[in-house]
N, C-alpha and C positions, 0 to 999 in steps of 0.2 A: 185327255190327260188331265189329272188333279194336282192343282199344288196343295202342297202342302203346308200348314202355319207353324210356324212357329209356337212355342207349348209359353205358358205363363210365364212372366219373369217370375223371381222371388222375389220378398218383400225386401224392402229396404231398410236397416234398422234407423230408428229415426234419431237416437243420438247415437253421437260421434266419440271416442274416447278423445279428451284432451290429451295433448303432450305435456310431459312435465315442467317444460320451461315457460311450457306459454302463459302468458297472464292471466287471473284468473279474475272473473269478472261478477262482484259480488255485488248486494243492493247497495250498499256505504262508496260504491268505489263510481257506480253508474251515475250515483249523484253527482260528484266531482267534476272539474273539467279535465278534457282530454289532455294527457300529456301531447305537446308539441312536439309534431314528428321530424326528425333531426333530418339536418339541413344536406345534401349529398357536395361529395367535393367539389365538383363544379360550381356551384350554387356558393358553398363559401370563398373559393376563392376569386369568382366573380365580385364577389361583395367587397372584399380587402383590395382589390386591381383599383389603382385610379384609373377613372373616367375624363379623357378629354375632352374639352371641349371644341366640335370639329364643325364648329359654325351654325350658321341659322339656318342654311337650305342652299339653293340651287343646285344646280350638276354636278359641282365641284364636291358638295360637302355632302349628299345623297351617296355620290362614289362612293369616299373614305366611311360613307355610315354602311353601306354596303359590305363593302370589304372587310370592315371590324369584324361588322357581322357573319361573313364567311368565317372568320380566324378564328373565331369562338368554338366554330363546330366544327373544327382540325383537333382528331387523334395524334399530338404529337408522340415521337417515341420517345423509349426511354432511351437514357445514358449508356446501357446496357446494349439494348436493340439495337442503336445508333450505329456505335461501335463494332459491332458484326456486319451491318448489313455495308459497313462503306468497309470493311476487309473484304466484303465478300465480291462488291464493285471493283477495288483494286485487284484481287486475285482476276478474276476474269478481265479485266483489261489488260492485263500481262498475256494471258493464256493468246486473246485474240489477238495482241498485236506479235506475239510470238508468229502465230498460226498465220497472218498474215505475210512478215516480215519473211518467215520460211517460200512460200506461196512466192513471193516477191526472187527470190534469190531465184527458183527452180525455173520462172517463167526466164529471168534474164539470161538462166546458163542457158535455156533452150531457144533463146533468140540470140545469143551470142555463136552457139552451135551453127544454126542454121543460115547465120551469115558468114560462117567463115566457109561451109559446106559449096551455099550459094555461092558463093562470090571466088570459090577456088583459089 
């Protein structure tokens, strides 16, 4: 049994067509220096946050350097998000304590039942 190969790629065109927005990179401009790539919001608003200061060291002050450093890399949600997902906590703890408190009543009528049966 033969395999088979695979036949030629084609060629690859060797330029790209530019997009119209993108920057256009000419001999005048390669001279220059690079624009400064803009800073992302984390990065700025890390910059404007005061920094406290949480000591020289030991265990104590490793912790809390620790821990900053967790809080940094927390997605908090938005105002938005917030707001829904704790409606959405209260709806269901209605639901379940309904669905319990129900549960609750049906076992006592049926242990009320069975003592008055029992006990004649």
């Amino acid at each position: 049994m033969s395999q088979t190969r695979p036949g030629p790629k084609p060629a690859r065109s060797t330029s790209r067509p530019q997009r119209d927005d993108a920057p256009r990179v000419t001999a005048a401009s390669a001279r220059t220096a690079p624009a400064a790539p803009t800073a992302s919001l984390a990065s700025r608003v890390a910059l404007r946050a005061p920094r406290p200061n949480l000591g020289g060291g030991g265990a104590i002050g490793g912790y809390f350097r620790d821990v900053r450093s967790e809080l940094r890399k927390v997605v908090w949600p938005s105002r938005e998000e917030a707001t829904k997902l704790t409606a959405v906590v209260i709806g269901l703890s209605v639901i379940v304590g309904l669905y319990l408190g129900l549960l609750d009543l049906i076992f006592s009528e049926l242990v009320r039942l069975f003592v008055r049966v029992a006990g004649g």
